[in-house]
C-alpha atoms as an extended CHARMM CRD file, in Angstrom:
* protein
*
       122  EXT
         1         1  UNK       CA            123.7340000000       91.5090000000      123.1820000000  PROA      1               0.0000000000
         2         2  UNK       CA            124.8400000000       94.8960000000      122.2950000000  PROA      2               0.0000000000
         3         3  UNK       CA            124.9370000000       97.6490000000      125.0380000000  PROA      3               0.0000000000
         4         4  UNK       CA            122.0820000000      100.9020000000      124.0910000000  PROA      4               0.0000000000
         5         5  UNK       CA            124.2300000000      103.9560000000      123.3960000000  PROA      5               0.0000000000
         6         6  UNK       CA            121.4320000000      106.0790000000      123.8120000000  PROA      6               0.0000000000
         7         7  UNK       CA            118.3950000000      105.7810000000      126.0670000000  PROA      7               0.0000000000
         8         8  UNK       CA            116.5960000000      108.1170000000      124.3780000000  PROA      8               0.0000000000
         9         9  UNK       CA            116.4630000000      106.2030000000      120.6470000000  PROA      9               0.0000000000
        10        10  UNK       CA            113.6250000000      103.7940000000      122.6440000000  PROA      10              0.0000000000
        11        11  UNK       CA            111.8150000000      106.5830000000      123.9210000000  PROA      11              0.0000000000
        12        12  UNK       CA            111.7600000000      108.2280000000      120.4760000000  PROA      12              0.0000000000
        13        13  UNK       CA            110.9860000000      104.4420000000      119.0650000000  PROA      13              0.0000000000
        14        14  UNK       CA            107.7030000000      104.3040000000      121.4860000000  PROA      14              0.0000000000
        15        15  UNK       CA            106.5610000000      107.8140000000      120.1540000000  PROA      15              0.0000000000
        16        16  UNK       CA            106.6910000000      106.7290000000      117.3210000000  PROA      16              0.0000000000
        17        17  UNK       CA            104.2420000000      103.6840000000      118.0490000000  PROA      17              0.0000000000
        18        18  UNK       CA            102.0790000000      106.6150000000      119.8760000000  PROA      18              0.0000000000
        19        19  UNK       CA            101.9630000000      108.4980000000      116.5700000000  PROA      19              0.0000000000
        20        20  UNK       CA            100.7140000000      105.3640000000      114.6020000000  PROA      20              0.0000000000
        21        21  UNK       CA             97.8240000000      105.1120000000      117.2800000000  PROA      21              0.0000000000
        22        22  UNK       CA             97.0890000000      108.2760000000      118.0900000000  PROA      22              0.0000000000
        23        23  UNK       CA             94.3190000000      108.9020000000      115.3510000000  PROA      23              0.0000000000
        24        24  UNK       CA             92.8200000000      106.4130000000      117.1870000000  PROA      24              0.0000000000
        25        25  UNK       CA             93.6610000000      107.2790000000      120.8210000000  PROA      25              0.0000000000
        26        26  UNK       CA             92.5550000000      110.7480000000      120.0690000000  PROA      26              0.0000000000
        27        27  UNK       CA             89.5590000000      110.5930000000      117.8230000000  PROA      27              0.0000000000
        28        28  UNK       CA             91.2030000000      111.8340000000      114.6910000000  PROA      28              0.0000000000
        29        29  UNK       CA             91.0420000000      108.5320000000      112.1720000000  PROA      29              0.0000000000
        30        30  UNK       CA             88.2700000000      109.6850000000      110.4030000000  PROA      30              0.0000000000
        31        31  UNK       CA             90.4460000000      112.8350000000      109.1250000000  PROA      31              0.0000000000
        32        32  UNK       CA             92.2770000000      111.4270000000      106.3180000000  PROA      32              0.0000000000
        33        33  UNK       CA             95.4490000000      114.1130000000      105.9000000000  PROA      33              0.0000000000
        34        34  UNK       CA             96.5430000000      113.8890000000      109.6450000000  PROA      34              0.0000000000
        35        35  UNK       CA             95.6550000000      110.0900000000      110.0000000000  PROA      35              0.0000000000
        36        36  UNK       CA             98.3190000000      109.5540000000      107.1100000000  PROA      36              0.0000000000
        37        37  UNK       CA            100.8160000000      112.0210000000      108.2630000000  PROA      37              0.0000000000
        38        38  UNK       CA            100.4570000000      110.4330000000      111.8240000000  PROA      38              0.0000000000
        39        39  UNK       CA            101.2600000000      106.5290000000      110.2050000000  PROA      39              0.0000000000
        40        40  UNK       CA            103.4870000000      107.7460000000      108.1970000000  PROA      40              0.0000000000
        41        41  UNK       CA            105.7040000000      109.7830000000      110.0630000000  PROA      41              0.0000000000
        42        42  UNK       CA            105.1300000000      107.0390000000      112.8600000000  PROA      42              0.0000000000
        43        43  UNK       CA            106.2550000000      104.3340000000      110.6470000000  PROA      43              0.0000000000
        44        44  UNK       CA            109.5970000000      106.2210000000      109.8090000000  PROA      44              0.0000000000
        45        45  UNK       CA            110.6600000000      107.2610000000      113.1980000000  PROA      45              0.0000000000
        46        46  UNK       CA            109.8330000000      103.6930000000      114.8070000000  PROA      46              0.0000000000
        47        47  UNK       CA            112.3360000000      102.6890000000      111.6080000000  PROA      47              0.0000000000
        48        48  UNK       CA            114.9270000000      105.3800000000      112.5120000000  PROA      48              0.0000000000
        49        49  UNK       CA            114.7910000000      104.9620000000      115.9420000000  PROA      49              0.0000000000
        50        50  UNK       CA            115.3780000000      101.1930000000      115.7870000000  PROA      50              0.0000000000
        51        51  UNK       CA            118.6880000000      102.2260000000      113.1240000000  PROA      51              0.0000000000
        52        52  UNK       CA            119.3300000000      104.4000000000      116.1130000000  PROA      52              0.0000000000
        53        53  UNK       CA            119.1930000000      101.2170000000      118.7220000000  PROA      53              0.0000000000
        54        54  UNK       CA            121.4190000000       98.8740000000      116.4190000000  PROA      54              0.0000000000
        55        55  UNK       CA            123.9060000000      100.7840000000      114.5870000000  PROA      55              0.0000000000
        56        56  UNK       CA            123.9620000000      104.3820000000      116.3310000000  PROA      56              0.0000000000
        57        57  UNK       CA            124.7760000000      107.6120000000      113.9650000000  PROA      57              0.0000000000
        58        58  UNK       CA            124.4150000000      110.8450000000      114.4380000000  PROA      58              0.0000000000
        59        59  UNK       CA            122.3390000000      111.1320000000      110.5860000000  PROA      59              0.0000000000
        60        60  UNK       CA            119.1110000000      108.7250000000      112.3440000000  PROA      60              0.0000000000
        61        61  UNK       CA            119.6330000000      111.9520000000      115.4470000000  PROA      61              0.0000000000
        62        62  UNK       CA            119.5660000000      114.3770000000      112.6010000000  PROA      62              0.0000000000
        63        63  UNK       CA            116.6280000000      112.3310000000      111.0660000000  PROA      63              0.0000000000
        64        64  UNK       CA            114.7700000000      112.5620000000      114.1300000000  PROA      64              0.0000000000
        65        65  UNK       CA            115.1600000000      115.7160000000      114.9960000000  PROA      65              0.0000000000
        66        66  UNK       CA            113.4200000000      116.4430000000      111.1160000000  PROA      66              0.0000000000
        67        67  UNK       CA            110.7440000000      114.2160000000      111.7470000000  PROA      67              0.0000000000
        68        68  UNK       CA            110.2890000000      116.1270000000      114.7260000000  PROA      68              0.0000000000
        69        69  UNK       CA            110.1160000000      119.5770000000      113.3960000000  PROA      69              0.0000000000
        70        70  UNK       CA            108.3850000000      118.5480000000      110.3900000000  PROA      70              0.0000000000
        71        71  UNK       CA            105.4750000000      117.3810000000      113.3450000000  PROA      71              0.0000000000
        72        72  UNK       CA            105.5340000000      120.5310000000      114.9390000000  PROA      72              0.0000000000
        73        73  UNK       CA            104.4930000000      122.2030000000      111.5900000000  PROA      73              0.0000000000
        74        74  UNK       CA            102.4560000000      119.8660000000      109.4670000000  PROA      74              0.0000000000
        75        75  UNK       CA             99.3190000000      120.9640000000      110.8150000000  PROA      75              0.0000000000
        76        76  UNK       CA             99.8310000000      124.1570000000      109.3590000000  PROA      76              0.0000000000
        77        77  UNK       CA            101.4280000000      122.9130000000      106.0260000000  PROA      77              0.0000000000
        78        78  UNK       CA             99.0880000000      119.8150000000      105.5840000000  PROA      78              0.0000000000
        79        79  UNK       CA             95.8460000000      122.0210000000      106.8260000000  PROA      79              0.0000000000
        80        80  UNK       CA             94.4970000000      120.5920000000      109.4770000000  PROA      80              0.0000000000
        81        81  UNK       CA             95.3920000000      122.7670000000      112.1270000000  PROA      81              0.0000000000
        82        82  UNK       CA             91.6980000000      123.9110000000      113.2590000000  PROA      82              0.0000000000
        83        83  UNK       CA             91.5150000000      119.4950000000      114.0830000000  PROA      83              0.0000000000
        84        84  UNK       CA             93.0230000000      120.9120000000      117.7800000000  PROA      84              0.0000000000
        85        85  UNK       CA             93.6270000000      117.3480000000      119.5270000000  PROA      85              0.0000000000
        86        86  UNK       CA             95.4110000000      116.1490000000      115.5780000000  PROA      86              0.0000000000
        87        87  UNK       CA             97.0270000000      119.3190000000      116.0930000000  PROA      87              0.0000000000
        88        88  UNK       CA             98.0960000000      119.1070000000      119.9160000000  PROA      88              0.0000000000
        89        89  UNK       CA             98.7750000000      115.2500000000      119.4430000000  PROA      89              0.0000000000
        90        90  UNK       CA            100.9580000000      115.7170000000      116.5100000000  PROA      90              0.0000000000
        91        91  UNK       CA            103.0440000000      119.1880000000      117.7570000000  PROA      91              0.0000000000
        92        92  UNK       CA            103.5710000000      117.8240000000      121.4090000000  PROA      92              0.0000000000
        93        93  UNK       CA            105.2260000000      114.7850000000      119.8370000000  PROA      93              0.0000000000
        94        94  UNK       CA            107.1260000000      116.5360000000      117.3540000000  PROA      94              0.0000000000
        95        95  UNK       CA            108.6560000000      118.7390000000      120.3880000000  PROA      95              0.0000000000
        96        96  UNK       CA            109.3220000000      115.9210000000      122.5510000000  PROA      96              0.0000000000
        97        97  UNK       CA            110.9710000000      113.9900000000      119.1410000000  PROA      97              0.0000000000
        98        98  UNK       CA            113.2180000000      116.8710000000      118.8740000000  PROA      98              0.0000000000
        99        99  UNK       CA            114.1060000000      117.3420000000      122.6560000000  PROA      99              0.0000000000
       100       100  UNK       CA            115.2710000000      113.9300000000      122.5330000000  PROA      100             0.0000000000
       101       101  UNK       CA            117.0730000000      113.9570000000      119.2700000000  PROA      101             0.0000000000
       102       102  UNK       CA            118.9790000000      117.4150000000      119.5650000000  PROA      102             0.0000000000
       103       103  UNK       CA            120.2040000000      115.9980000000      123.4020000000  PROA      103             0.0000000000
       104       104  UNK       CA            121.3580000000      112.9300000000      122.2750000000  PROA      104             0.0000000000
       105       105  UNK       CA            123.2950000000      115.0890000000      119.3550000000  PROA      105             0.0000000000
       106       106  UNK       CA            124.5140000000      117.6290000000      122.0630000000  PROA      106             0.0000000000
       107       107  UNK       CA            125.3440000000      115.4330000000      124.3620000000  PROA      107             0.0000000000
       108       108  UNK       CA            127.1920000000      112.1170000000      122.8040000000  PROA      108             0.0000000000
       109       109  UNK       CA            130.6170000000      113.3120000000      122.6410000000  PROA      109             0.0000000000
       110       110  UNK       CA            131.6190000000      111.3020000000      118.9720000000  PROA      110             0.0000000000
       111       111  UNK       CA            128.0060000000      113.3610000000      117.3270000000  PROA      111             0.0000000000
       112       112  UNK       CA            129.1000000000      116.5520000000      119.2720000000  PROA      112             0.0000000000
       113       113  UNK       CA            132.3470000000      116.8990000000      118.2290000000  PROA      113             0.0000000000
       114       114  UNK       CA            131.2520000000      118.9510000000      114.7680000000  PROA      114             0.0000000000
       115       115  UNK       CA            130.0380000000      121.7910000000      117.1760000000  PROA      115             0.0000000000
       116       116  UNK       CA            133.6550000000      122.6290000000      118.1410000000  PROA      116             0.0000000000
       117       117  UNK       CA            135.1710000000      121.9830000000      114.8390000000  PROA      117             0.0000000000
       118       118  UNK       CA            136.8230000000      118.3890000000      115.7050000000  PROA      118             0.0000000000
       119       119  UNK       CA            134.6580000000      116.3460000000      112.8050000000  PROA      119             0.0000000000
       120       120  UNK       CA            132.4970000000      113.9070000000      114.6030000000  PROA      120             0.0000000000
       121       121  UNK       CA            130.5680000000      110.4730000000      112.9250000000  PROA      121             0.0000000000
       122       122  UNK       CA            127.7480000000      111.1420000000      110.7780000000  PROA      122             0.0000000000
């Protein structure tokens, strides 16, 4: 069995699961924009995330960490930012996506190693 590199792909992985049953958790299923954007984006991290687990890169961080952002604002770009706990579910996972992504990027020293100009694996 292969050693985790990162222990923060799982945790990323798991929100991921969240996001797929959070219109659910939360009381937002019948809202059809932000139950898609929550399965879909959900679908694609768990996917990334288990890349992440297997065959570690720094592109499935990077992938993350867009998945992540593009939480954070999809409220506002998809429209249903005035659905506050879609909104607040969707934007407090985003943040915690990226949190984990960007410190697994910072921090692994063959992904960090384009910050001070050495290359690094992508």
């Amino acid at each position: 069995m292969k050693q985790l590199k990162h222990w923060q792909d799982p945790i990323n992985a798991l929100l991921g699961i969240w996001l797929v049953l959070s219109p659910w958790a939360v009381g937002y299923a019948g809202e059809k924009v932000a139950l898609a954007n929550a399965l879909i984006v959900g679908v694609a991290l768990v996917a990334v995330a288990a890349g992440a687990m297997l065959v570690p890169r720094a592109w499935e961080e990077w992938t993350e960490a867009v998945l992540g952002l593009w939480l954070v604002g999809s409220p506002w770009l998809l429209g249903f930012a005035g659905l506050t706990t879609a909104m607040h579910a969707v934007v407090a996972t985003g943040v915690a996506i990226m949190v984990l992504a960007l410190w697994t990027l910072a921090t692994d020293k063959d992904y960090s190693a384009w910050l001070s100009g050495r290359g690094g694996a992508l």
